[in-house]
LUMKEVO-517285 format. One record per residue (C-alpha): residue in three letters; x, y, z. Coordinates in steps of 0.1 Angstrom, whole numbers, plus 5000, padded with zeros to 4 digits. Example, Ala and Ser with C-alpha at 12.3 -4.5 7.8 and 13.67 -1.06 7.14 Angstrom:
REM residues 2
ala512349555078ser513749895071
This chain:
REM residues 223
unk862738476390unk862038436429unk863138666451unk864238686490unk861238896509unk863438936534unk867439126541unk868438906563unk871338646560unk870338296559unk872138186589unk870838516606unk866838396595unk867438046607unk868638176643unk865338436643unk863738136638unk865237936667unk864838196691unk861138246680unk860137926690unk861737906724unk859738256730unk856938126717unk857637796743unk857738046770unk854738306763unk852437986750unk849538056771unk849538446756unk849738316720unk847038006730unk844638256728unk846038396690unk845738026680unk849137896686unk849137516695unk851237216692unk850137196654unk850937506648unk854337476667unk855337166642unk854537376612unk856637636621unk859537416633unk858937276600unk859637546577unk862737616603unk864237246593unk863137256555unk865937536554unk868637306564unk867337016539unk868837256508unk872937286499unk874037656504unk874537886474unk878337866484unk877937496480unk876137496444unk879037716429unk881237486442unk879737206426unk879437426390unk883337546393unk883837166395unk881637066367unk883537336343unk886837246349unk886736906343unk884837006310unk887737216303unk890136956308unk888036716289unk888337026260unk892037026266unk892836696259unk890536686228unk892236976216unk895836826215unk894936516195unk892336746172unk895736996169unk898036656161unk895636556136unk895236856114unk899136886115unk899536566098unk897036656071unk898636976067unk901636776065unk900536526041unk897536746016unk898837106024unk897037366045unk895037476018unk894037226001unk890337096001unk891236766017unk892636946046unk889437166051unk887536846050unk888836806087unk886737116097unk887837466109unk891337496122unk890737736149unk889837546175unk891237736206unk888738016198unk885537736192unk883037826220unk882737426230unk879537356216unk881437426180unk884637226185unk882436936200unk880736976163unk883937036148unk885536696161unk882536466145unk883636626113unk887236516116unk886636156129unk885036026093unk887536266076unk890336086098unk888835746093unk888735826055unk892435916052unk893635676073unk895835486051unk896735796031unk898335966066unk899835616080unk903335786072unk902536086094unk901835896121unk897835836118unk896335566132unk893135376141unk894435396179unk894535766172unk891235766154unk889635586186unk891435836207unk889836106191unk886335976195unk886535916228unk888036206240unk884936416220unk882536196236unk884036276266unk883836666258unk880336616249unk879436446280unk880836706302unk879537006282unk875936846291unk876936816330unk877637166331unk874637266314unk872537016339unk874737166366unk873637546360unk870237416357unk869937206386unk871637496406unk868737756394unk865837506406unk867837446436unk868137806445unk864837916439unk863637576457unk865337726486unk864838066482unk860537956484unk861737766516unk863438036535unk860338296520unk857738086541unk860038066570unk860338456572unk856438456566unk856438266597unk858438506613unk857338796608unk853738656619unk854638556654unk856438906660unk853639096650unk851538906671unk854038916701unk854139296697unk850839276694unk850339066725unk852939296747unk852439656733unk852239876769unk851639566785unk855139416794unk857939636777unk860539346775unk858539076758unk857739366735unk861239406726unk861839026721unk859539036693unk861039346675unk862139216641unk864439406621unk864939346583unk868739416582unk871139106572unk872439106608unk869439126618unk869839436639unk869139776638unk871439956613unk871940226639unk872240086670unk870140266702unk872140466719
């Protein structure tokens, strides 16, 4: 599983970023001489806009909450007409009877999805097969039809959530890598400022003091 190097906030790392290379604009001739040039200035500006190119993690749960409740809608649906069907073939064979069993488990409000997706491909051929038998309670081929595509519909959405959560996990670690190499950046060019500016010019110094905090302060501030 990756893993942020870094405390900061994302916004907060982006902005370090930003401010970085205008400092780096202004103390180029300094940093010529630590091998900072125009190539080197598109790479870093680089890894600054690759951060921008992914949706935030605030964005991708938004996307997932979406995703599950239209699958649990599609579920509700499903349920009704699954719950209409195995009244009329308790109606017509009797609730314990083998015929009625033959439409699968009755329980489907406590079916995890995956099982009441299985457990309405059972009742469609056991439907299909009683159809005349249940015409009095109300069955029918329109309801038969109903069934299936509601389930197919279930089954669909049970795969967009589980592409959903997946595409969210390589998205998240795509962008977790990103905003790794922008602090590697970073950090690089404020150790080299310090480096540059230690007892040399005391202001420049401080511009390049970097602290790993998610404000991107000091957690006590200098009094």
């Amino acid at each position: 599983m990756v893993t942020r190097t870094f405390k900061f906030v994302d916004a907060v790392l982006k902005q370090k970023a930003d401010e970085f290379i205008n400092l780096l604009d202004r103390d180029s001739v300094e940093f010529a001489e630590r091998g900072y040039d125009a190539a080197a200035k598109t790479s870093f500006e680089n890894a600054r806009d690759a951060v921008a190119g992914f949706p935030s993690d605030e964005t991708l749960e938004a996307q997932k909450i979406q995703l599950t409740a239209a699958k649990d809608a599609a579920r509700s649906v499903l349920e009704k007409t699954m719950r209409t069907i195995f009244n009329m073939a308790s109606n017509h064979f009797g609730a314990q009877s083998a015929q009625y069993r033959a439409f699968g488990p009755a329980d489907i409000a406590r079916q995890p999805d995956a099982e009441l997706a299985r457990t309405y491909k059972i009742m469609v051929p056991a439907a299909t097969a009683n159809l005349a038998a249940m015409a009095a309670e109300g069955l029918s081929q329109t309801i038969i039809d109903t069934l299936t595509t509601q389930g197919i519909a279930l089954d669909d959405r049970i795969d967009a959530v589980a592409k959903g959560i997946s595409d969210r996990d390589v998205a998240t670690e795509g962008r977790i890598e990103t905003l790794n190499t922008l602090y590697s950046y970073v950090t690089k060019y404020a150790g080299i400022g310090q480096d540059i500016f230690y007892e040399i010019n005391e202001a420049k110094y401080n511009d390049y003091v970097l602290y790993d905090t998610p404000s991107g302060m000091p957690d006590v501030p200098p009094i």
